[in-house]
C-alpha positions as a LaTeX table, in Angstrom:
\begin{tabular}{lrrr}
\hline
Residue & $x$ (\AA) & $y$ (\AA) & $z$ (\AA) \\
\hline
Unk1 & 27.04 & 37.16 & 8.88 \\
Unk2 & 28.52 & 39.06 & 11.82 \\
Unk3 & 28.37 & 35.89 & 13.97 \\
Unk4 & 30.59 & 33.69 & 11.40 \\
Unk5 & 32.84 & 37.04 & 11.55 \\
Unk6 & 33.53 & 36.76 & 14.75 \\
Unk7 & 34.59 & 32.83 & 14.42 \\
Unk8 & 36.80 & 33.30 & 11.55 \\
Unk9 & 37.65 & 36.75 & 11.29 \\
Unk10 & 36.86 & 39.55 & 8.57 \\
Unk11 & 38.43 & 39.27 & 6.01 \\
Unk12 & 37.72 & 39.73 & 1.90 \\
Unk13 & 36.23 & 36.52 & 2.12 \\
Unk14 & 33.82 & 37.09 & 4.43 \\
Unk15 & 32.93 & 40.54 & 2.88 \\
Unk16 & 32.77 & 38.81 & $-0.43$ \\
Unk17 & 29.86 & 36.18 & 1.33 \\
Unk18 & 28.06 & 39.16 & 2.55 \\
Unk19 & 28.00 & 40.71 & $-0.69$ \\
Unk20 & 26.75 & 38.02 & $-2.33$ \\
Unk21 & 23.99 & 36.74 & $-0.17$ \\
Unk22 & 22.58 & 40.35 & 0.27 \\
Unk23 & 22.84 & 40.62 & $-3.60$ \\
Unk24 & 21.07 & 37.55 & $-4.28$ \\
Unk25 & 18.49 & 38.27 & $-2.16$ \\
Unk26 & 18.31 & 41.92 & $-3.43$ \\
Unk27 & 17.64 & 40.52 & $-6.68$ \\
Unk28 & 15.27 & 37.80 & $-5.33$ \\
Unk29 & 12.68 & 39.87 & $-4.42$ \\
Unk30 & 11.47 & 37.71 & $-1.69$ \\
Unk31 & 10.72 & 34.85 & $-3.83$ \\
Unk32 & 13.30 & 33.14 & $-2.30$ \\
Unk33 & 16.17 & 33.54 & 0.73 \\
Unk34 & 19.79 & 33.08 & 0.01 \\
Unk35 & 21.41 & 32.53 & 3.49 \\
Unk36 & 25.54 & 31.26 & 4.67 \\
Unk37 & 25.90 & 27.85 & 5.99 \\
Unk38 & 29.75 & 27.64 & 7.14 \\
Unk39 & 29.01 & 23.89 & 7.60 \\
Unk40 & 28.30 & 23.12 & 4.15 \\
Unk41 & 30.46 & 20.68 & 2.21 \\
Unk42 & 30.35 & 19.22 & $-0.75$ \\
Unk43 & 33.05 & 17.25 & $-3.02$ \\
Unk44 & 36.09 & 19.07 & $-1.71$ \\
Unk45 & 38.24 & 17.04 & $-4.23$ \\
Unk46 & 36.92 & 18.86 & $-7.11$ \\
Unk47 & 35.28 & 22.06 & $-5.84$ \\
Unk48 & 37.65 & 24.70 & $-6.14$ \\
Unk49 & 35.89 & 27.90 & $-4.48$ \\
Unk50 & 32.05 & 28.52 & $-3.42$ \\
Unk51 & 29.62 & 25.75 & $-2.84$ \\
Unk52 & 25.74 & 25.95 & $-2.61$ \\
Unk53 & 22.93 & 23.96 & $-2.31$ \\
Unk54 & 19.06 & 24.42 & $-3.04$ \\
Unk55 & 16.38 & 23.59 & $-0.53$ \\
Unk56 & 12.72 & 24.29 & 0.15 \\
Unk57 & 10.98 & 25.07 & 2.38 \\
Unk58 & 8.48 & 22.40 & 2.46 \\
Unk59 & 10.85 & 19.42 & 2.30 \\
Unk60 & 13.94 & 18.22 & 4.73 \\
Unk61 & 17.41 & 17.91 & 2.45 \\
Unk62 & 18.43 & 19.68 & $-0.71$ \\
Unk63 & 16.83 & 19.98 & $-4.09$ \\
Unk64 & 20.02 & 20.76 & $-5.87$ \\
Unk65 & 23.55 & 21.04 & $-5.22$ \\
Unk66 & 26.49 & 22.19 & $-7.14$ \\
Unk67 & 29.37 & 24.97 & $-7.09$ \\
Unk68 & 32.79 & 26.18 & $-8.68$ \\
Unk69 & 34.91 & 23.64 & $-10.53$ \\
Unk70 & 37.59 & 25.44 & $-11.97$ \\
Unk71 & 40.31 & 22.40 & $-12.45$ \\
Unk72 & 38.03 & 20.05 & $-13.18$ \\
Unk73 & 37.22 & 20.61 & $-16.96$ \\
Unk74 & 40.49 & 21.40 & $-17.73$ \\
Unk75 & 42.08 & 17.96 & $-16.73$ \\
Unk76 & 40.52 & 16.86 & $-20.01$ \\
Unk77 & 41.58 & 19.32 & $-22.55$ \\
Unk78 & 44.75 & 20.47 & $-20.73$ \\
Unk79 & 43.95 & 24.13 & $-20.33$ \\
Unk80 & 42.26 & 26.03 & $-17.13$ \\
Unk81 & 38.02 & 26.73 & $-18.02$ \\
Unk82 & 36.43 & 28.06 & $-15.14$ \\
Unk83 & 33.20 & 26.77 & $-14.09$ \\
Unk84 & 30.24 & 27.03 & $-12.41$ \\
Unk85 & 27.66 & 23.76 & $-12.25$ \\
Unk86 & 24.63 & 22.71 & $-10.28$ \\
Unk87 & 22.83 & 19.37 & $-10.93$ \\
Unk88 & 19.17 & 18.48 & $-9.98$ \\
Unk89 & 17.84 & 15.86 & $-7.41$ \\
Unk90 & 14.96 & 14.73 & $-9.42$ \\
Unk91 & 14.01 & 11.78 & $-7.13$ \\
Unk92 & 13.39 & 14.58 & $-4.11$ \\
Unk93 & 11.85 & 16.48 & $-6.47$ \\
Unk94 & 8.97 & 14.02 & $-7.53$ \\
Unk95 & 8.91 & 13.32 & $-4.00$ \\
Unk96 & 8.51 & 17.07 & $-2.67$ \\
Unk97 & 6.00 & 16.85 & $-5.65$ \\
Unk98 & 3.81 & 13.76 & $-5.02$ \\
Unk99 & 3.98 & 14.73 & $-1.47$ \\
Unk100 & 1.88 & 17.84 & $-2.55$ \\
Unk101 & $-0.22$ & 16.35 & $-4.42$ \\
Unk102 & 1.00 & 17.58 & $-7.59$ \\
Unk103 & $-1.31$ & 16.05 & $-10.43$ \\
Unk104 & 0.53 & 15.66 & $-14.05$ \\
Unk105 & $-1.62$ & 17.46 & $-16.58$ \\
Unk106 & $-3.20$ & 15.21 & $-18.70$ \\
Unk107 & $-1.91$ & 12.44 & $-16.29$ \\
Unk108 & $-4.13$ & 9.21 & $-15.41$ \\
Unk109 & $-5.43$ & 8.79 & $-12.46$ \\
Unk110 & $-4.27$ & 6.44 & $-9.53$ \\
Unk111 & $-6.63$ & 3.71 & $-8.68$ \\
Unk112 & $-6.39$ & 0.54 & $-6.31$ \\
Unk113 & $-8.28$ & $-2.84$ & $-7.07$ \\
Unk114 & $-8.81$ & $-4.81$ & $-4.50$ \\
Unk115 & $-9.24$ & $-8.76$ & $-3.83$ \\
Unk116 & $-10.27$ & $-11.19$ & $-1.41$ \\
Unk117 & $-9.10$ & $-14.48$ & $-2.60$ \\
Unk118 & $-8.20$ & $-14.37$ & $-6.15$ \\
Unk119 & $-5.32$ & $-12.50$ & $-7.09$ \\
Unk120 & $-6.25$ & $-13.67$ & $-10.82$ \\
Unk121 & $-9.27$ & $-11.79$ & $-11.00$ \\
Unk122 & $-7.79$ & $-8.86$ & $-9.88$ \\
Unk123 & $-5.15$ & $-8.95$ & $-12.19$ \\
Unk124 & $-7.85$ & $-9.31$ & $-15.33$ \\
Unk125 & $-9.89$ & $-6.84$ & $-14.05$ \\
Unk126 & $-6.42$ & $-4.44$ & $-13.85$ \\
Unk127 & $-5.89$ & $-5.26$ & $-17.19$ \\
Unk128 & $-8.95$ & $-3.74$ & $-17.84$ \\
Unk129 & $-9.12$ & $-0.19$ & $-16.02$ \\
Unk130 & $-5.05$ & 0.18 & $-17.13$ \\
Unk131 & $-6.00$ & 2.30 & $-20.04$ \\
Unk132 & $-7.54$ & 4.68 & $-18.54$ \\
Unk133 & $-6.19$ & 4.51 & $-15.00$ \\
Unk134 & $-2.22$ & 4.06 & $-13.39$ \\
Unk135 & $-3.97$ & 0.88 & $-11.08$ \\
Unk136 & $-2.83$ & $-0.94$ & $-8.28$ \\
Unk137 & $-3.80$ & $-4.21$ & $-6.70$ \\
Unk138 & $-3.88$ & $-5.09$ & $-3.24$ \\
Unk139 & $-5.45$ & $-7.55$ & $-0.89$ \\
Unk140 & $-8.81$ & $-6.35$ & 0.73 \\
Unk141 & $-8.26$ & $-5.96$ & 4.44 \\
Unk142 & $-10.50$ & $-6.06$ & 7.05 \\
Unk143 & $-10.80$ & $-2.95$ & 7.84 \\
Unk144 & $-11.39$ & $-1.59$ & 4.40 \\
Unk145 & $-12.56$ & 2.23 & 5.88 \\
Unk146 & $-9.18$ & 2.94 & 7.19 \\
Unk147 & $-7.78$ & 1.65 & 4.17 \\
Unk148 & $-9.83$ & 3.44 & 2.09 \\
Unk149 & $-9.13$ & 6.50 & 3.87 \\
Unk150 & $-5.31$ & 5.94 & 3.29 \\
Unk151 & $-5.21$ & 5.17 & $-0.07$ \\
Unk152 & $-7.42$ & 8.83 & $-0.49$ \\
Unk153 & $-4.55$ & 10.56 & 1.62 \\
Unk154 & $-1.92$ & 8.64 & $-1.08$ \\
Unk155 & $-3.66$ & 10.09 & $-3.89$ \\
Unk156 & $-5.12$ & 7.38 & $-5.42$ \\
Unk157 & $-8.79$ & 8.76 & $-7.11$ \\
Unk158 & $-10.89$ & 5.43 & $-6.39$ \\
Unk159 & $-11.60$ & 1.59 & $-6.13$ \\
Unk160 & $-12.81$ & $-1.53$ & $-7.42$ \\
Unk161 & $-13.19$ & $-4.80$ & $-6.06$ \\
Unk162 & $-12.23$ & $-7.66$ & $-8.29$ \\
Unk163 & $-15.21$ & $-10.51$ & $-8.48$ \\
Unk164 & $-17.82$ & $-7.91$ & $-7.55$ \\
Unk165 & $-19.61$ & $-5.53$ & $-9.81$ \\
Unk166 & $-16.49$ & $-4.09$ & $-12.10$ \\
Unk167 & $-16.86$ & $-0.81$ & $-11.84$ \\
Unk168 & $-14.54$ & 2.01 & $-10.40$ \\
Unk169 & $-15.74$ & 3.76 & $-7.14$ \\
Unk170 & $-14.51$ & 7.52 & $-6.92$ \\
Unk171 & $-13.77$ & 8.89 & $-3.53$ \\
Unk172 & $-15.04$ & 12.27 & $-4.55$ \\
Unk173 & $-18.66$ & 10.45 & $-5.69$ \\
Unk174 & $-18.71$ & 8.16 & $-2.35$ \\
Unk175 & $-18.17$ & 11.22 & $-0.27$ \\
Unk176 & $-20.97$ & 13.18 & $-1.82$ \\
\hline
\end{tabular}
């Protein structure tokens, strides 16, 4: 904090910042770290006082974003409602998610069929696996080990290729 002090000044805003990010983190307990960012901004048409966002570690942008609206509400029932709000990026969430690995309880499975020359049979045979599997079809390369190997790293579970014998290949089986 004492280095934004000296670029804007103290002042009982700057003491207010300071008292709230050491009382956040205070309350925290280490599970997370509240920190100032004077180059923040977000919606200045609406925002009437302190913005924030949410970010983690693990993952390059913000989670969440929000901050105080005080006028906002207000223009619709002509009176003046504080307010507080926050919303939720859920697409970089699933992403910060899937990224991880994160596995949906109870969720299916990814798997990839695969096909030399009949995207037909592939299809049928995706038909097939779909109850029991989220499935994907894609053309068989040539180099079907690094494929293989990449479609592992994406998450996907297993195989099949369409036209041979119709039965799903598990990574974790093949490597044992």
């Amino acid at each position: 904090m004492e280095k934004y002090v000296q670029i804007v000044g103290a002042s009982s805003y700057t003491d207010n910042i300071d008292r709230i990010t050491k009382m956040v983190n205070l309350l925290a307990e280490n599970q997370y770290a509240c920190t100032f960012d004077i180059s923040l901004v977000r919606g200045q048409g609406y925002y009437t006082g302190a913005v924030f966002e949410v970010e983690s570690l693990e993952y390059s942008g913000s989670l969440a974003g929000g901050g105080r609206y005080d006028n906002s509400i207000g223009k619709f029932v002509n009176d003046r409602i504080p307010a507080v709000g926050f919303s939720i990026g859920l697409e970089r969430v699933f992403d910060l998610l899937l990224e991880q690995n994160y596995k949906i309880p109870g969720g299916k499975q990814k798997i990839a069929v695969l096909f030399e020359n009949d995207y037909a049979q592939a299809y049928k045979a995706a038909l097939g696996f779909r109850e029991a599997y989220r499935v994907s079809i894609f053309e068989k390369p040539q180099k079907l080990g690094k494929f293989l190997a990449k479609l592992q790293l994406d998450g996907y579970a297993g195989f099949s290729i369409a036209g041979k014998d119709p039965k799903i290949i598990l990574f974790e089986e093949r490597s044992s």
